[in-house]
C-alpha positions as CSV (number, residue, x, y, z in Angstrom):
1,X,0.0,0.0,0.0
2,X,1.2,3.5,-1.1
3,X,-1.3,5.3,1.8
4,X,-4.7,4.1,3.7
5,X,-7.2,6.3,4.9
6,X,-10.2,5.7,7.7
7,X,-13.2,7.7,6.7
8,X,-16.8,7.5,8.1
9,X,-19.3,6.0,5.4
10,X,-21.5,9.5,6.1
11,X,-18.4,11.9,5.3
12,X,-17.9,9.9,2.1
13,X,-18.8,11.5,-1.0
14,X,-18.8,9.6,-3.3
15,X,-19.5,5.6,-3.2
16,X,-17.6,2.9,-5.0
17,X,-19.9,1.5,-7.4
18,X,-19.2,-0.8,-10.5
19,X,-19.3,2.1,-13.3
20,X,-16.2,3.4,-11.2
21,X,-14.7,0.3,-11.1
22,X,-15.1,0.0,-15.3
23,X,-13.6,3.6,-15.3
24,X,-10.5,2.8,-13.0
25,X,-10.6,2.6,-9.8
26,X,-7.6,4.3,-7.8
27,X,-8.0,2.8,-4.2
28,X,-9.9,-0.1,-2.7
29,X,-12.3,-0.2,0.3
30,X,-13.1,-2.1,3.0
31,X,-16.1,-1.9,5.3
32,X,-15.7,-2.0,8.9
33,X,-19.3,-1.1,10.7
34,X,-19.5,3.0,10.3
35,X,-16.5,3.4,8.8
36,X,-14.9,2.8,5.6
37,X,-11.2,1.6,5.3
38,X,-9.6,3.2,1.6
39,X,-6.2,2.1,0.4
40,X,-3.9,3.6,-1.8
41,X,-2.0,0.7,-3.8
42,X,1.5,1.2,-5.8
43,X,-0.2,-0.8,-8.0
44,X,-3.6,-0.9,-9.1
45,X,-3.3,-4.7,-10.0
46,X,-3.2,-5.1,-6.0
47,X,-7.2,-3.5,-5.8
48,X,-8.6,-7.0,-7.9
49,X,-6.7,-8.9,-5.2
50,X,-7.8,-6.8,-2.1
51,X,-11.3,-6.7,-3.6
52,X,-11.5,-10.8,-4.0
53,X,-10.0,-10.8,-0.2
54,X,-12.9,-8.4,0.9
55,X,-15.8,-10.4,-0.8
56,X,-17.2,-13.3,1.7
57,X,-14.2,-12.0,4.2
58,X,-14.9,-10.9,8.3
59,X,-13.9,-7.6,9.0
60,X,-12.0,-9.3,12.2
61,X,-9.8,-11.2,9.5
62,X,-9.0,-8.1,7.3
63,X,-8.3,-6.3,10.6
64,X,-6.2,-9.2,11.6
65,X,-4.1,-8.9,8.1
66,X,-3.6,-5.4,8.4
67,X,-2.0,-5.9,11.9
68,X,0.2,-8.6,10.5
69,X,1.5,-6.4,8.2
70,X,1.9,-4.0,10.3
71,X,4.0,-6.1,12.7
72,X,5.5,-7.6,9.5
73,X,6.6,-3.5,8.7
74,X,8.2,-3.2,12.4
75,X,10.3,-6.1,12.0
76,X,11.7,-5.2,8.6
77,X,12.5,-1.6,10.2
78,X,14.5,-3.6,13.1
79,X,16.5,-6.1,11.6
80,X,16.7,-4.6,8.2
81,X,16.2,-0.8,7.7
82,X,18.5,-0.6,11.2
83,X,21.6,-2.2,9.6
84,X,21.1,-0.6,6.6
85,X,21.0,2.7,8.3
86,X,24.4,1.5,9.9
87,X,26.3,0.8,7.1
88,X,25.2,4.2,5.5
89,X,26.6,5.9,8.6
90,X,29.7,3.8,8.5
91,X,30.3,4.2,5.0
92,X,30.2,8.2,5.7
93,X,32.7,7.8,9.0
94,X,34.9,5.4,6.9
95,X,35.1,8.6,4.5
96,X,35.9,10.9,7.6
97,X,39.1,8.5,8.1
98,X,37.1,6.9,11.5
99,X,38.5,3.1,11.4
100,X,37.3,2.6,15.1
101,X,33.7,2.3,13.7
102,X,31.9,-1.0,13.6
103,X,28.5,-2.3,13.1
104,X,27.2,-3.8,16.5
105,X,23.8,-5.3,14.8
106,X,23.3,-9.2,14.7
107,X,21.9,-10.5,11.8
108,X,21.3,-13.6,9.9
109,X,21.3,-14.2,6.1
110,X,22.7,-11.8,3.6
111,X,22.2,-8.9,5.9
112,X,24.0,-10.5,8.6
113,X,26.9,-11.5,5.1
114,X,27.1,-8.1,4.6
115,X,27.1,-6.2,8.2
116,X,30.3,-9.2,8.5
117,X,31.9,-8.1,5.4
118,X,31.7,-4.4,6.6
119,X,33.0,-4.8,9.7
120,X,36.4,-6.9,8.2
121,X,36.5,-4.5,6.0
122,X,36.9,-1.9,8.6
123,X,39.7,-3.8,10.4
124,X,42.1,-4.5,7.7
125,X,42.0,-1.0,6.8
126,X,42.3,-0.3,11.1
127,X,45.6,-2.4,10.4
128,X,46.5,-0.7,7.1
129,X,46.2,3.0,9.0
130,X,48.5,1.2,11.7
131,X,50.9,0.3,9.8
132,X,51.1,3.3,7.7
133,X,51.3,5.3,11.1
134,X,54.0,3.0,12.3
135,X,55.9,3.5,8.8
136,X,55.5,7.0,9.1
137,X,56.8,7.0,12.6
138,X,60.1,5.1,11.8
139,X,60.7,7.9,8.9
140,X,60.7,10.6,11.1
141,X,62.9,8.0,13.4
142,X,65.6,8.1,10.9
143,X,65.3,12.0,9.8
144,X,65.6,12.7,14.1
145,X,69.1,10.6,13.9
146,X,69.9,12.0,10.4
147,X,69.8,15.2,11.9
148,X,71.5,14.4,15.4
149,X,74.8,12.9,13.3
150,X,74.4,15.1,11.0
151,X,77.6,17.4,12.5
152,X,79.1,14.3,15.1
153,X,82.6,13.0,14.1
154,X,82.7,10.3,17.1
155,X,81.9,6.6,16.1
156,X,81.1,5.9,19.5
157,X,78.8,8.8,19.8
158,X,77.2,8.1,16.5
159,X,76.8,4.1,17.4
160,X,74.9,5.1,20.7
161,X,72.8,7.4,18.8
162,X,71.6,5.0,16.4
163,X,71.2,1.7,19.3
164,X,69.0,4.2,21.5
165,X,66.6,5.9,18.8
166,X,66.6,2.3,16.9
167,X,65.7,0.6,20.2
168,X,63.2,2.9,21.7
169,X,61.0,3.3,18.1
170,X,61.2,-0.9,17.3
171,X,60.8,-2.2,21.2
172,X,63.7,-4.3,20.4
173,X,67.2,-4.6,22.4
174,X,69.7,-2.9,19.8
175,X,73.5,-3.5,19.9
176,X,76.6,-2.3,17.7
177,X,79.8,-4.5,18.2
178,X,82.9,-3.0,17.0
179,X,86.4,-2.7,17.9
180,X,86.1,-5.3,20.8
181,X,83.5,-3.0,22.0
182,X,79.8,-3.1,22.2
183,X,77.0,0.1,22.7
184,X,73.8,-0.8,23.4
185,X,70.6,0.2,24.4
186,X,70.0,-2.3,26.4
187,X,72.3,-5.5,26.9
188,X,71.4,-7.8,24.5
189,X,71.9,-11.5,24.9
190,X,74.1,-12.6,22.6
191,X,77.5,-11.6,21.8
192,X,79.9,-10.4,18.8
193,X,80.7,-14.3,19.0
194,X,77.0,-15.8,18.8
195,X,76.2,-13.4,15.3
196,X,80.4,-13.5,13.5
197,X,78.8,-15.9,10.7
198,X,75.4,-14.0,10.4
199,X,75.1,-12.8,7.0
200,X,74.0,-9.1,6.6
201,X,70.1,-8.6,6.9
202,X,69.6,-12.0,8.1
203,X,67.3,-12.8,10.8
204,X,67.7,-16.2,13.2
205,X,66.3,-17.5,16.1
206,X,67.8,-18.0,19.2
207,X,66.4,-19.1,22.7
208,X,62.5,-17.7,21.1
209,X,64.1,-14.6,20.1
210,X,64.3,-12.6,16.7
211,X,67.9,-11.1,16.0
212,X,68.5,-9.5,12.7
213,X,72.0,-8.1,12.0
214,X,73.5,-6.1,9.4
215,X,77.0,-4.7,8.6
216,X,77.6,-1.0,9.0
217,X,79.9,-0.6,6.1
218,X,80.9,1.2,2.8
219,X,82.6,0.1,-0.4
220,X,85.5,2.5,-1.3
221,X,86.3,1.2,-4.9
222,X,88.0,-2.4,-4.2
223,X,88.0,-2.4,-0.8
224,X,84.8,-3.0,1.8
225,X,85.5,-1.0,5.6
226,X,83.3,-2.5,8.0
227,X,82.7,-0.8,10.8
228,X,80.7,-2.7,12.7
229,X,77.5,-5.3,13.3
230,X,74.5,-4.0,14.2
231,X,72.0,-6.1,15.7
232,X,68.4,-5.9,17.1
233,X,66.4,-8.5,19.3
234,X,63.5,-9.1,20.6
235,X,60.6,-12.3,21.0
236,X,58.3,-10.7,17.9
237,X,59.0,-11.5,14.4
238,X,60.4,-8.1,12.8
239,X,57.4,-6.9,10.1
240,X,58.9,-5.5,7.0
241,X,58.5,-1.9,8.1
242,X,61.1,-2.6,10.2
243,X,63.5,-3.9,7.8
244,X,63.4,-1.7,5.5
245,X,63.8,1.3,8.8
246,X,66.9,-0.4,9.7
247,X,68.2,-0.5,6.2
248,X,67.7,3.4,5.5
249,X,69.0,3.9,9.6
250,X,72.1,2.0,8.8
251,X,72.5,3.6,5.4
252,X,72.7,6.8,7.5
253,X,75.2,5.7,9.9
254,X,77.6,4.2,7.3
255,X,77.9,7.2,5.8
256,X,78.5,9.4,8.9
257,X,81.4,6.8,9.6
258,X,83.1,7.7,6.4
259,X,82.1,11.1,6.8
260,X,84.2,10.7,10.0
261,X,87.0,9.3,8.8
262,X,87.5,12.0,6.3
263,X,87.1,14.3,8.8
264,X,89.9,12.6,11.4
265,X,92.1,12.3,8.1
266,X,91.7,15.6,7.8
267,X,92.1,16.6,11.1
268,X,95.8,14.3,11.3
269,X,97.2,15.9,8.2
270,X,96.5,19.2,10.1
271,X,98.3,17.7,13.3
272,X,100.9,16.2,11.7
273,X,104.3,17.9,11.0
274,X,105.3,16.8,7.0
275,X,108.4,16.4,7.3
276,X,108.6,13.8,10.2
277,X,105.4,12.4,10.6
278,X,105.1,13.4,14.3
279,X,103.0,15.3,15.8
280,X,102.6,19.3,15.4
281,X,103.8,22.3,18.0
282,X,99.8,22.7,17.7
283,X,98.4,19.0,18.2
284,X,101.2,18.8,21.3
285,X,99.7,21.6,23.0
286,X,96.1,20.8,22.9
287,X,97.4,17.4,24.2
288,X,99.3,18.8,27.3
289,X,95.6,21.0,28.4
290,X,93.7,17.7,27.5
291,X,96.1,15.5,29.9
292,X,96.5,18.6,32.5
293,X,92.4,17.9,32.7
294,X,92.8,14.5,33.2
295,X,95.4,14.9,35.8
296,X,93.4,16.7,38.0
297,X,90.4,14.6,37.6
298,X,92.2,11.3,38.4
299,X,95.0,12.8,40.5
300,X,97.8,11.3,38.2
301,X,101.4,12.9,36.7
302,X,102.4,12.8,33.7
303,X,106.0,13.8,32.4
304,X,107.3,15.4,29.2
305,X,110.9,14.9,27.8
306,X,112.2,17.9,25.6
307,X,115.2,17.2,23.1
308,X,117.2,19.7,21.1
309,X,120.0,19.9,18.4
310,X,122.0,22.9,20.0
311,X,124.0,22.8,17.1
312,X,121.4,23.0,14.2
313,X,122.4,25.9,13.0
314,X,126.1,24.8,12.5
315,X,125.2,21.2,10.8
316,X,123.1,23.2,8.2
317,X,125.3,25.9,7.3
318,X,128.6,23.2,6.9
319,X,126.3,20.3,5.2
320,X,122.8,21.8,3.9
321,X,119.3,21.2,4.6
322,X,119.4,17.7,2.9
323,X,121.6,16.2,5.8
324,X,119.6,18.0,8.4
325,X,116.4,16.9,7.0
326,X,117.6,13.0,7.2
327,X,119.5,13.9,10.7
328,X,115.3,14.9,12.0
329,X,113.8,12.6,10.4
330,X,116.1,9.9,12.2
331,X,115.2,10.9,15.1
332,X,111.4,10.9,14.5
333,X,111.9,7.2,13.5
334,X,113.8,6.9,17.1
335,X,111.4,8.6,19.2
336,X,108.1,6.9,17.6
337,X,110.2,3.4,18.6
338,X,110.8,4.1,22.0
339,X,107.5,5.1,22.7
340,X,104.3,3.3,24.1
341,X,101.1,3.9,21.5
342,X,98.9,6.5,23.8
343,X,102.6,8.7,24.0
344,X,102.8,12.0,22.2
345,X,105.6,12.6,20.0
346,X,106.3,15.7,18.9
347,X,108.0,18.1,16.8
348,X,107.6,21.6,18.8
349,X,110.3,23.5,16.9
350,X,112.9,23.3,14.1
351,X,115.4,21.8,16.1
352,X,113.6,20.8,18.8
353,X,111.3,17.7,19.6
354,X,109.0,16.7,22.6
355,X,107.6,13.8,24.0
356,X,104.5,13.9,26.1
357,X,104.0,10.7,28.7
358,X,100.7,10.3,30.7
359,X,100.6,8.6,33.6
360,X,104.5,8.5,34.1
361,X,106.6,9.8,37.1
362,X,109.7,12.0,36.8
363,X,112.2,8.4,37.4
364,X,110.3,6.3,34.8
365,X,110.5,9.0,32.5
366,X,114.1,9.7,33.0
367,X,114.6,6.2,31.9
368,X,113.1,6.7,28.8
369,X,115.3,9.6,28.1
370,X,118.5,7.7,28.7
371,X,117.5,5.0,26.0
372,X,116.0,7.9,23.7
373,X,119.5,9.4,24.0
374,X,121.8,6.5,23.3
375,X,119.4,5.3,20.7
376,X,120.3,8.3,18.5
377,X,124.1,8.8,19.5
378,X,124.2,5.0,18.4
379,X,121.7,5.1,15.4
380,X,122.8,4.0,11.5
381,X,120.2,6.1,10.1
382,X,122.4,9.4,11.5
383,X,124.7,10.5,9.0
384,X,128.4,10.4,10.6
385,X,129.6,13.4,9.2
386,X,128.1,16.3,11.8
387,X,128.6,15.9,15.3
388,X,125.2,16.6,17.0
389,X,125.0,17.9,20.4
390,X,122.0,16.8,22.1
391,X,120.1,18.6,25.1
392,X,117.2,16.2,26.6
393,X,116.0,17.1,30.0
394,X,112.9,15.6,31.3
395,X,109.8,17.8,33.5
396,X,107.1,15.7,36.1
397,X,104.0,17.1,36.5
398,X,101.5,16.7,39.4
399,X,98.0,17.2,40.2
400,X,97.9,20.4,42.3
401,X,100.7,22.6,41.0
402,X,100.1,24.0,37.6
403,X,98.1,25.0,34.9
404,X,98.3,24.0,31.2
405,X,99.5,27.4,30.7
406,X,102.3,27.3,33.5
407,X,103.1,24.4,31.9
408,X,103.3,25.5,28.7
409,X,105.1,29.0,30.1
410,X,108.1,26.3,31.4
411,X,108.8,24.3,28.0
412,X,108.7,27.2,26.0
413,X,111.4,29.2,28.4
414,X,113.4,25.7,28.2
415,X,113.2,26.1,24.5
């Protein structure tokens, strides 16, 4: 029915008769005591049957099929116009970019298919917004360390950089072993030993844990410079978000290594004196403030040993700067020899050279004088023509009497 109407029979106009009916008839009627009962089909096709239902029928029946459809009408608004309704509303909060809605209606049959279908649909693209958000987040991840070693020269600091950002943004235990060494963000447990075989980007499983390692390297033409091994852990199965973060991370960190390197290349050549490969007036004294600092914080000496060619002016004027040039760069080979790797050699002057000793007392360094001395009155390398007179004295410093500027003030008045 398109409408129904409840008139009484008095009010009525104009009666249904069968000339009407020949004409067209537009709604049928049904007679219920005083009143008349006019409905308003969709289709007129439905009056033939309503009339046919009317003739020889009790009004209690017809009342009794209108109320059946009626309750039929209620339960298609329930379990059908209600999801319906739903889905429209999802489908318009979907469109917002709301993944946290769901249908909550039960429903057999197709409706019940469908309100299903919604609702997975809805959670794989709840996990699709995750993981883009999670993707997302790692990118900003490796911009944040991009930017942190973007001006940082120190491996070390790099390396702990890169474990504690990597670690925190994963929820994995991060690790890079290098050097005998290890930095961490939080102690793994397994060791440079357990992964030495571990190919780069592979992942295995040990005691229920994920590790994946890679190499933090570079290829410089021929040659391959490893750095290190980096390695994450923890009892979830990496997703490939997170490969692909640590890949672009490590890409990062390779290439502040070799950025470092150039730069500590760099900053040698600058410390270096050319001629004999030692150390520069310069390098020597940042290193005496540098171990001054340490002296006082640890309450240690350290000595320096000062050695000069009084006659340098003599051997170049009788046999030219050829012979004084193999005559210094003797005794660079000499000094670097005789000295332990954390010493400071050093070539302060033209004629004069210095050697820097941490953690050495004023008779230990003594006898590293007498040897340096003999070692060059004796060496092969010296040409035997000039006769060089040698001046070494050795100076002990301790914690609480001088600055590195004293102490600098008393080799440059030995000098």
């Amino acid at each position: 029915a398109k409408d129904v109407a409840i008139k009484k029979k008095e009010e009525i106009e104009k009666s249904w008769n069968d000339k009407e009916e020949k004409k067209g008839i537009n709604y049928a009627k049904i007679d219920v005591g005083e009143f008349e009962i006019q409905i308003f089909p969709q289709d007129e096709n439905i009056i033939s049957l309503v009339k046919t239902l009317v003739r020889g029928t009790s009004s209690g029946l017809i009342l009794t099929i209108i109320f059946a459809l009626a309750f039929f009408a209620v339960i298609t608004l329930i379990y059908i116009r209600k999801p319906l309704i739903s889905l429209i509303e999802g489908s318009e909060e979907v469109e917002k970019g709301n993944f946290e809605y769901e249908i909550k209606h039960e429903a057999k049959g197709d409706i019940g298919k469908l309100i299903k279908t919604f609702n997975d649909m809805i959670k794989g693209l709840r996990r699709r917004d995750a993981q883009i958000k999670y993707r997302n987040e790692l990118l900003g991840a490796i911009r944040e360390i991009g930017r942190a070693i973007l001006t940082e020269y120190d491996k070390e600091k790099i390396f702990q950089i890169c474990v504690d950002i990597a670690g925190i943004k994963t929820n994995s235990k991060c690790a890079i072993f290098y050097d005998e060494k290890v930095k961490f963000s939080e102690q793994p447990s397994i060791s440079k030993k357990d992964i030495e075989n571990v190919q780069d980007g592979e992942v295995i499983n040990k005691d229920q844990k994920y590790i994946i390692c890679y190499d933090i390297s570079v290829q410089k033409e021929t040659e391959r410079i490893l750095y290190g091994k980096f390695v994450a852990e923890r009892e979830k199965e990496f997703i490939p978000e997170e490969k692909e973060f640590f890949n672009s991370l490590l890409s990062y960190v390779s290439a502040a290594c070799q950025r470092s390197d150039y730069v500590l290349k760099l900053q040698l050549m600058q410390s270096i004196d050319s001629s004999t490969g030692l150390f520069n007036s310069q390098f020597f004294k940042s290193s005496i403030k540098r171990e001054t600092s340490i002296m006082k914080r640890f309450s240690r000496n350290f000595a320096v040993i000062l050695i000069e060619i009084e006659n340098s002016s003599e051997i170049i004027e009788r046999f030219g700067y050829i012979v004084w040039e193999d005559i210094v760069k003797a005794i660079a080979i000499i000094m670097r020899k005789s000295v332990r790797v954390y010493d400071i050699p050093a070539r302060i002057r033209n004629d004069k050279f210095a050697l820097l000793l941490p953690n050495t007392e004023s008779q230990n360094a003594k006898v590293v004088e007498e040897r340096i001395k003999a070692q060059i009155q004796s060496a092969p390398e010296i040409p035997s023509l000039p006769e060089i007179e040698l001046k070494l004295s050795v100076s002990s410093y301790a914690t609480d009497y001088h600055t590195p500027e004293q102490i600098l003030q008393i080799i440059d008045e030995k000098s």
